[in-house]
N, C-alpha and C positions, 0 to 999 in steps of 0.2 A: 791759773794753771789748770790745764785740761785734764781728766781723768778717763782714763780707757779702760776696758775688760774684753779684750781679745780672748776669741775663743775658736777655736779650731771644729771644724764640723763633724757631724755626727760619722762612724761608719758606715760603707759601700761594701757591697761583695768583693771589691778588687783588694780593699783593706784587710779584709776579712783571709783574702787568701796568699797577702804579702805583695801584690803586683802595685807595678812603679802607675801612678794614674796621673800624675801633671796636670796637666788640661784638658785631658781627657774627658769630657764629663758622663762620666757615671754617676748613674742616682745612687742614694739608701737604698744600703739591705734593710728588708724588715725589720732585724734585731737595732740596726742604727737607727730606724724611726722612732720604734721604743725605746730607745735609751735618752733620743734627744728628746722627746716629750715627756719624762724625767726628768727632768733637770730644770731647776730652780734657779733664777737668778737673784742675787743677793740684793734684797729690799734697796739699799741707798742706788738702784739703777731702774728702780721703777719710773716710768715717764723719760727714758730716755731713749735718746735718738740712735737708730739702727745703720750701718752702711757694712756693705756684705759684700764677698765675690760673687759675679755673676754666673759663676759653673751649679751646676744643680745642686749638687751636693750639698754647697754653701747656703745657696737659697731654703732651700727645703727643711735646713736646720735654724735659721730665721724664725721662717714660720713657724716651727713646731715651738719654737721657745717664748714665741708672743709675738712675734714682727710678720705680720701680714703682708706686709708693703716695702719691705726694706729698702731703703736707696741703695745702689749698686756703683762696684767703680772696680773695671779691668784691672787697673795696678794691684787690688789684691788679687791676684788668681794665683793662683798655687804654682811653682815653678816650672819653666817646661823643660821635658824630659826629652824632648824631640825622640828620635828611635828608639829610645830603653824605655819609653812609655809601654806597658801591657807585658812588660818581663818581671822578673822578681830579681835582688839583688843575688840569689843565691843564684838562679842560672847566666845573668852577667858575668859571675864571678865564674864560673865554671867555664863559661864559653870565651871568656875573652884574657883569663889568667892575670900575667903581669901587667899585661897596655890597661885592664881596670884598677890593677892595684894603683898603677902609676897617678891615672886620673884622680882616684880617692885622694892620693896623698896633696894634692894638690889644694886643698881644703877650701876654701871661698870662693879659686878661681877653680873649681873643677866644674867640665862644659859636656854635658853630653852632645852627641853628634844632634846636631839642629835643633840643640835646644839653650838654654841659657846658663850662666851660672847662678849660684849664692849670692855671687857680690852685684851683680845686677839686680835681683831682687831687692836687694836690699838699698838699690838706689830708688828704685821705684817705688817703696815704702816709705824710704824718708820723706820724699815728696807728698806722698799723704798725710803724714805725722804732720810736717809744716801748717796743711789744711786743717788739720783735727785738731793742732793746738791755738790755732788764730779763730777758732770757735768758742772755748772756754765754754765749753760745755760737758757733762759726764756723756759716755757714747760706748755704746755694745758694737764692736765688730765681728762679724762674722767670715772666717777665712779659713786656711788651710796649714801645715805644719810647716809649710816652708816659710812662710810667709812670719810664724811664731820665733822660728828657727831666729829671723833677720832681727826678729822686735830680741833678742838675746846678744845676737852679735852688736847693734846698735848699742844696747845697754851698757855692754863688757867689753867690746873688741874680743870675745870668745872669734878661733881663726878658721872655726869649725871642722878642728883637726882633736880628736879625743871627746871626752865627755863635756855634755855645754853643763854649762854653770847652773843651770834652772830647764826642768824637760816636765813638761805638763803631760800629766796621766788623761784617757780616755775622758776623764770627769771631773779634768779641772781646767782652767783659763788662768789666762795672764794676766794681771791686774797691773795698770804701772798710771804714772804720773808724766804729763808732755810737759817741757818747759817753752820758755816762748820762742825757741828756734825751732820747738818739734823734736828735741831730745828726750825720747824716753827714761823714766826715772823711775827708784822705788820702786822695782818691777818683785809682783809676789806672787804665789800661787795662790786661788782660788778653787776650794771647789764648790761643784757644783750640786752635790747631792749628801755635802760631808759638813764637816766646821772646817774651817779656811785654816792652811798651812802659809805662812809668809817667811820671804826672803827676801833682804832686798840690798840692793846695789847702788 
């Protein structure tokens, strides 16, 4: 059985000021540089293998954590937000009233204009789980919240409608267990600068 520690990357100035970033790629703000080279990975994952999104953000938190060289793979990049990219949820909500309430309620399958949903993500993740579990190896990934979002709905069948089951703070990662189809298990918090909170499913 494979063990992962998915971790969501450091903050960007877009983070910093609530804007939607998808694909976007924006680098780290300075204060997200310093936080991510902060941050300690828990001893039973030293010598382990790295595979990261390739938007910058992802990358550059890699690096700063120990992984120089990280393998890279498009299926994690962070959801696309097609046009609500570079808005905030709060001017969404202002400018477009009910037709975004509507989308919200839609939960898994809510699709911004040209861009994806949830539930596709999370098709494109499974996909890599499969990969990550026919490794049976321990593996730090490096990715984005939406991407965490899916490794929860995978877990739970959470419809991501209300509060998800398990929501990792700035300074911590998700810890879970692959079985051999690439089902995530045992998923806990981790952090990363603290003593480890666990949950598990």
């Amino acid at each position: 059985m494979s063990t992962c520690l998915f971790i969501r990357h450091a903050p960007t100035f877009w983070n910093e000021t609530g804007r939607i970033q998808g694909q976007s790629d924006v680098p780290l703000s300075p204060a997200g540089r310093e936080q991510a080279a902060a941050w300690r990975l828990p001893a039973r994952y030293a010598g382990a293998a790295c595979l990261c999104s390739p938007l910058n953000r992802a990358m550059e938190t890699a690096r700063l954590i120990g992984f120089p060289t990280p393998a890279t793979d498009p299926r994690l990049r962070e959801m696309c937000w097609g046009s609500f990219e570079g808005f905030t949820l709060d001017e969404l909500r202002a400018s477009m009233g009910r037709r975004f309430q509507a989308l919200e309620a839609r939960g898994l399958d809510f699709r911004p204009p040209g861009g994806e949903s949830p539930r596709e993500v999370t098709v494109r993740l499974q996909a890599v789980l499969q990969e990550l579990a026919a490794r049976d190896i321990s593996q730090v990934v490096v990715a984005h919240k939406g991407i965490l979002r899916a490794l929860v709905v995978l877990a739970t069948g959470w419809p991501m409608l209300g509060k998800p089951p398990l929501a990792p703070t700035r300074d911590e990662a998700l810890e879970l267990e692959l079985d051999e189809t690439g089902r995530p298990e045992r998923l806990r918090l981790v952090g990363l600068r603290r003593a480890d909170r666990s949950c598990a499913f």
